[in-house]
C-alpha positions in Angstrom: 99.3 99.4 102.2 99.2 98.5 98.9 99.9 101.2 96.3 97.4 101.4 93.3 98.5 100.1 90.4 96.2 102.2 87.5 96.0 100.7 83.7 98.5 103.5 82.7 101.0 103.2 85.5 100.9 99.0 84.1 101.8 100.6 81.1 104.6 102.4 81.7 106.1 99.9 83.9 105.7 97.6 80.8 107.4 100.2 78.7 109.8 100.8 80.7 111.3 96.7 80.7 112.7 96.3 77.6 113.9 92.7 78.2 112.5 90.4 80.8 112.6 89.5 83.7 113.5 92.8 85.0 113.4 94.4 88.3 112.8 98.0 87.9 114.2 100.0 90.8 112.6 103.3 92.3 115.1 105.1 94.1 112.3 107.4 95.4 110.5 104.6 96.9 113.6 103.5 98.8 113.9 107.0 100.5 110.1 107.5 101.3 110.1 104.3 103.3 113.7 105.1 104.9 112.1 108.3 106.4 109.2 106.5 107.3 110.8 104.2 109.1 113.0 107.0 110.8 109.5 108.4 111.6 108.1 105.6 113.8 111.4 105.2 116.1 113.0 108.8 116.4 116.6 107.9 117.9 116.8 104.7 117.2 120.3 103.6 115.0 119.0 102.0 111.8 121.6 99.9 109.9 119.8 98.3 106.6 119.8 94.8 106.3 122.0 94.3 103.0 120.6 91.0 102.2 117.5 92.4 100.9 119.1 93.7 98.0 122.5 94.8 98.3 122.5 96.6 95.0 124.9 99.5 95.1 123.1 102.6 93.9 120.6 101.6 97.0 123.5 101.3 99.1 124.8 104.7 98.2 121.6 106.3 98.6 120.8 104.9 102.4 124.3 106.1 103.0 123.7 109.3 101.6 120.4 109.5 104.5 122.7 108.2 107.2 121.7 105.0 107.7 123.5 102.2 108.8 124.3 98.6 107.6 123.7 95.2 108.5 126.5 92.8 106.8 127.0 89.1 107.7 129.4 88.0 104.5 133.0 89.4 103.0 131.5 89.8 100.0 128.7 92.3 101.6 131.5 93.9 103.6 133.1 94.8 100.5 130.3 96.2 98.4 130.2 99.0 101.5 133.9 99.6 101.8 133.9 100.0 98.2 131.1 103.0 98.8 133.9 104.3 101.5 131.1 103.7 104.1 133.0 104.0 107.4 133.4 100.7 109.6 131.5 102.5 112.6 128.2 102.8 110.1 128.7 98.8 109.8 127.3 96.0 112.2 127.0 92.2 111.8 124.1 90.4 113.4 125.0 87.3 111.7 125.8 84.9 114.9 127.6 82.5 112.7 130.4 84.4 111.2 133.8 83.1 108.9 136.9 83.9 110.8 138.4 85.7 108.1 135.0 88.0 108.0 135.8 89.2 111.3 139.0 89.3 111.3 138.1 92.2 107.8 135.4 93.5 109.2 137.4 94.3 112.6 140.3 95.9 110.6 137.7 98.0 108.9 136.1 99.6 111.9 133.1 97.3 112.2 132.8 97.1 116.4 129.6 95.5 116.8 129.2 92.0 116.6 126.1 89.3 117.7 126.6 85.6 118.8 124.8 82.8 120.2 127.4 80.4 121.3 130.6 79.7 123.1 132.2 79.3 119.8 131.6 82.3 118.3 133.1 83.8 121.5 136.4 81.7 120.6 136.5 83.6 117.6 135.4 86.9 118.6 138.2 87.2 121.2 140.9 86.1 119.0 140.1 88.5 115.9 137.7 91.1 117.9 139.0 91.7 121.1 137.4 95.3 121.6 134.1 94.7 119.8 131.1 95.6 121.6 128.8 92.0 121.6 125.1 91.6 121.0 123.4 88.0 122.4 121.0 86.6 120.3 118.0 85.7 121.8 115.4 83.1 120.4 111.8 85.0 120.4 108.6 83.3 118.8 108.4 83.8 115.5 104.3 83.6 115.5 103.2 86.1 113.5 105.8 86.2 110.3 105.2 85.0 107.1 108.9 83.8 107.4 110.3 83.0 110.3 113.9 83.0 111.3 113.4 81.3 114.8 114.8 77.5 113.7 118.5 78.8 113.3 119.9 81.1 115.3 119.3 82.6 118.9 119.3 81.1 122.6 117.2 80.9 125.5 117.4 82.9 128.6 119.4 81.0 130.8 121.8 80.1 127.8 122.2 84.1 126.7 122.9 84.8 130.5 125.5 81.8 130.8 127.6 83.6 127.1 127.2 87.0 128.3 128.9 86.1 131.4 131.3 84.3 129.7 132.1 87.2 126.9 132.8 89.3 130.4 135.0 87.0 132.5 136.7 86.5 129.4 137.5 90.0 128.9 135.3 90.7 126.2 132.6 93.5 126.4 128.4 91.9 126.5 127.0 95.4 125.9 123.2 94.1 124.7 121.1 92.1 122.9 119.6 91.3 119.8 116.4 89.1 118.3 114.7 89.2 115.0 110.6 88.8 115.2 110.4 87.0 111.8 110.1 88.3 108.3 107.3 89.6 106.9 105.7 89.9 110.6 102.2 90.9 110.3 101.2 91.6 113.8 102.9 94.2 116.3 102.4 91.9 119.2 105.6 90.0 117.5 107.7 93.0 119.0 105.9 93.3 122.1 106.1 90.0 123.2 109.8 89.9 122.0 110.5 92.6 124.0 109.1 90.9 127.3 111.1 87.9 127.1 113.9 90.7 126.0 113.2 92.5 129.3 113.4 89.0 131.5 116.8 88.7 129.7 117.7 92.3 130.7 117.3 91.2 134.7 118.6 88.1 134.6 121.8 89.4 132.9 122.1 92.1 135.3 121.9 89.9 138.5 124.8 87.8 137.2 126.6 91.3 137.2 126.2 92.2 133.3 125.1 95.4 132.8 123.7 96.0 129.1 122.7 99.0 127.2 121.1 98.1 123.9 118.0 97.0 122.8 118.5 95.3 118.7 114.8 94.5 117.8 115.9 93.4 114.3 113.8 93.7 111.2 110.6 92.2 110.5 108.6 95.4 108.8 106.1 94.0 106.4 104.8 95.2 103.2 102.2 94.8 101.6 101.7 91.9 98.9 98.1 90.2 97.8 96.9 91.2 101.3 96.4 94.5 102.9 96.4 93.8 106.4 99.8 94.3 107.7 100.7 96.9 110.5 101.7 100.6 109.4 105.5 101.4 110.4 104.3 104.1 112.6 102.0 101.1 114.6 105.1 98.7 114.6 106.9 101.9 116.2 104.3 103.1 118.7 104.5 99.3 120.0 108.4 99.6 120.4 108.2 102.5 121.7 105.6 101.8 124.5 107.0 98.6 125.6 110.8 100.0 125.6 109.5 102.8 127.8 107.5 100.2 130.4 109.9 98.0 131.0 113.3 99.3 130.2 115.6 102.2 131.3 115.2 105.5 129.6 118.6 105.7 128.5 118.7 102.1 126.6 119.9 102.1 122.8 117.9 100.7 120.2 119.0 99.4 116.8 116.6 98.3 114.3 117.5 96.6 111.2 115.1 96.8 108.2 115.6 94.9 104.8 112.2 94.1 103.3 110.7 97.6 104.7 113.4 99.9 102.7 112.9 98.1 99.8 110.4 95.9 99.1 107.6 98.6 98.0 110.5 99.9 95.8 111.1 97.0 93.2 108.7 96.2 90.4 109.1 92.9 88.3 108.5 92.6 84.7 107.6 89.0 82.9 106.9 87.5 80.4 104.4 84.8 79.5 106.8 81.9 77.6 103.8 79.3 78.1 99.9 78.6 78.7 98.1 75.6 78.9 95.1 73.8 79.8 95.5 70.9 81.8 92.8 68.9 84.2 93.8 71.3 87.1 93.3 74.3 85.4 95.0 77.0 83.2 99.1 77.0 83.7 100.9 80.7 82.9 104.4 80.0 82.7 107.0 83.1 83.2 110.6 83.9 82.0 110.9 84.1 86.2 110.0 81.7 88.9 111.2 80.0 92.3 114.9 80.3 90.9 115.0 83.0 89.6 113.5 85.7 91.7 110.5 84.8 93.3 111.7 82.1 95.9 109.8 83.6 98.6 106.4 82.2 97.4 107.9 79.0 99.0 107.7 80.6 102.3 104.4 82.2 102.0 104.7 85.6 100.0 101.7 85.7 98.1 102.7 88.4 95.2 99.8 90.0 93.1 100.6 89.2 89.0 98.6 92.4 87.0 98.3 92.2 83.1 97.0 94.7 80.8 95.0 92.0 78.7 91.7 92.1 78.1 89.0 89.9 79.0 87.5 88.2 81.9 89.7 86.7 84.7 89.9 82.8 85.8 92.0 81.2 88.6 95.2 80.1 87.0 98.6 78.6 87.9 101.5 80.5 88.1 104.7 78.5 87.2 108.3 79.4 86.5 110.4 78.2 83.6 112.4 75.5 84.6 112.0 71.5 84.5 111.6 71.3 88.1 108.4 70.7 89.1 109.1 73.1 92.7 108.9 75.9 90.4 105.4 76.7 90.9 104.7 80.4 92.3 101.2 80.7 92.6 97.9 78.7 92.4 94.1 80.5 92.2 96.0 83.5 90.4 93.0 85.4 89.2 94.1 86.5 85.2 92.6 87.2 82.3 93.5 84.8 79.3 96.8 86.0 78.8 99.3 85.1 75.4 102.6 83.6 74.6 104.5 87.3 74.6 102.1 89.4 77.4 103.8 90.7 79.9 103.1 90.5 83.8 103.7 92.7 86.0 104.4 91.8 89.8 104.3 94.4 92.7 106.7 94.6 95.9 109.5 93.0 94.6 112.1 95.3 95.7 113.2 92.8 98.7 114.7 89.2 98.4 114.3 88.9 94.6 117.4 89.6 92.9 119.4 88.6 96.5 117.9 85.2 95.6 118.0 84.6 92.3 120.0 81.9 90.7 120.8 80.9 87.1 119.4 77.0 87.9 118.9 75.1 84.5 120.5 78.2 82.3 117.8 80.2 82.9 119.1 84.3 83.5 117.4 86.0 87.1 115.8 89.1 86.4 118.3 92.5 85.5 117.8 95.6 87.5 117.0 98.9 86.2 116.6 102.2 88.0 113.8 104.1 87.3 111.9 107.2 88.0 109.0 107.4 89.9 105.8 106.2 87.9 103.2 105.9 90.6 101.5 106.8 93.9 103.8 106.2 96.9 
């Protein structure tokens, strides 16, 4: 749910940016919603998704907890070998991977691999002859805010036909992987995943492939403008029920959470560089937009944007700083008449801000800053 945000607590995270636009970083935050998550599927291997922020003092904390990683890029690979985070804590779901990735990734420990096409096997047998592979299986991706269904992942027929291949070839098929969307806002996303996963499961073992793990991804929402998004524990009762109805007792499960570590974690500070009355409406401009932090609006995030000025609110725009015209955030953005200079303040920002921010026309993406806790988790 969303956390309360009192006039105080908007203080402090105001006092607490010096320079926008910041991301200020709770630590605490991070761990809360690692044990959480821990909480609603006891047993289950989680390996972070470091795309969601790959910012090394969270990094070092998850590994400090246990937790695994999800890495699809040398440059992600390194950040963790850097931590001395041991190749057997490391898996890459990415089915699309560089040849030289593999080829580091396998000299560093990493065993677990996914893949979606014959090609990928080429490579995988050349540079990771012993790794244990994960199909990916296309699943609807109904229910996210965005989905990751147009991309990656096969049919059933086409998973069985590679996972026979990967054995006849020597390789070792040892389960399957599919990703519900991000941002899914309905546990029937899992479920229904899991029964197409399950018609997978048979048809792979009457070609004579045998598989042992269940990888049902990432997908755990938080909460933005809108509170109704499913609990973890929900999203884990659902897994777990399913798992136990249709599959063997003994299967593995991997889950692989990005935005539900730490999205709740990361607060943005901005500032107001413009306002203006045009025929549409009032415009807000900030020192952060489409570019430069908040790119997810384009898919459907709907942030909240808090101020501590005074007054009456009206529906405004919400715009970022640069000349292009796609760098519009927010429309009907209820705010009070806020000044050249105010700050905003933008909840949930701890996922897919700083991962995607660019320095388009000059402008800087927001710094990070670590911070203790300063509100109700």
């Amino acid at each position: 749910m969303q956390a309360a945000v009192s006039r105080a607590d908007l203080k402090r995270f105001v006092d607490l940016a010096t320079s926008t636009p910041t991301l200020l970083l709770d630590l605490g935050i991070v761990e809360k919603d690692y044990r959480t998550l821990e909480a609603a599927l006891p047993g289950a291997g989680i390996f972070y998704a470091l795309k969601a922020n790959p910012h090394p003092e969270i990094a070092r904390l998850l590994q400090t907890l246990g937790c695994g990683f999800e890495v699809s890029s040398l440059g992600e690979l390194k950040l963790l070998l850097d931590l001395a985070v041991e190749g057997e804590r490391i898996i890459s779901s990415n089915p699309v991977k560089s040849p030289e990735f593999i080829r580091k990734a396998y000299a560093a420990g990493v065993r677990h691999f996914a893949f979606d096409s014959a090609a990928e096997l080429d490579k995988i047998a050349e540079l990771a002859p012993e790794a244990e592979l994960a199909v990916r299986l296309s699943v609807p991706n109904d229910s996210s805010e965005w989905p990751l269904d147009k991309k990656f992942g096969v049919d059933i027929e086409a998973a069985v036909h590679l996972l026979a291949d990967a054995r006849d070839r020597g390789l070792r098929p040892h389960g399957l992987i599919f990703h519900v969307g991000s941002q899914c806002r309905d546990v029937a996303g899992w479920i229904t995943a899991l029964e197409k996963a399950k018609l997978l499961w048979d048809e792979a073992a009457r070609a004579g492939v045998e598989l042992h793990l269940l990888n049902v991804g990432g997908g755990i929402p938080v909460a933005y403008s809108r509170n109704d998004v499913p609990f973890p524990a929900a999203i884990g009762d659902a897994i777990i029920e399913t798992r136990a109805r249709l599959f063997p007792s003994e299967v593995e499960t991997y889950l692989e959470p990005g935005r539900g570590v730490v999205g709740r974690a990361g607060t943005m500070v901005c500032s107001v560089i413009g306002v203006a009355d045009r025929e549409d409406g009032r415009w807000v401009y900030l020192d952060a937009g489409i570019f430069h932090g908040l790119a997810e609006a384009m898919g459907g995030i709907s942030y909240r944007f808090l101020s501590l000025a005074e007054g009456a609110e009206e529906p405004c725009t919400v715009a970022g700083p640069s000349c292009d015209s796609v760098d519009v955030v927010a429309r009907d953005v209820m705010l009070p008449r806020v000044r050249v200079g105010d700050r905003i303040v933008i909840p949930a920002c701890g996922a897919y801000t700083t991962a995607y921010s660019s320095e388009f026309n000059g402008f800087s993406g927001p710094d990070t800053k670590i911070v203790p806790s300063v509100r109700n988790v």
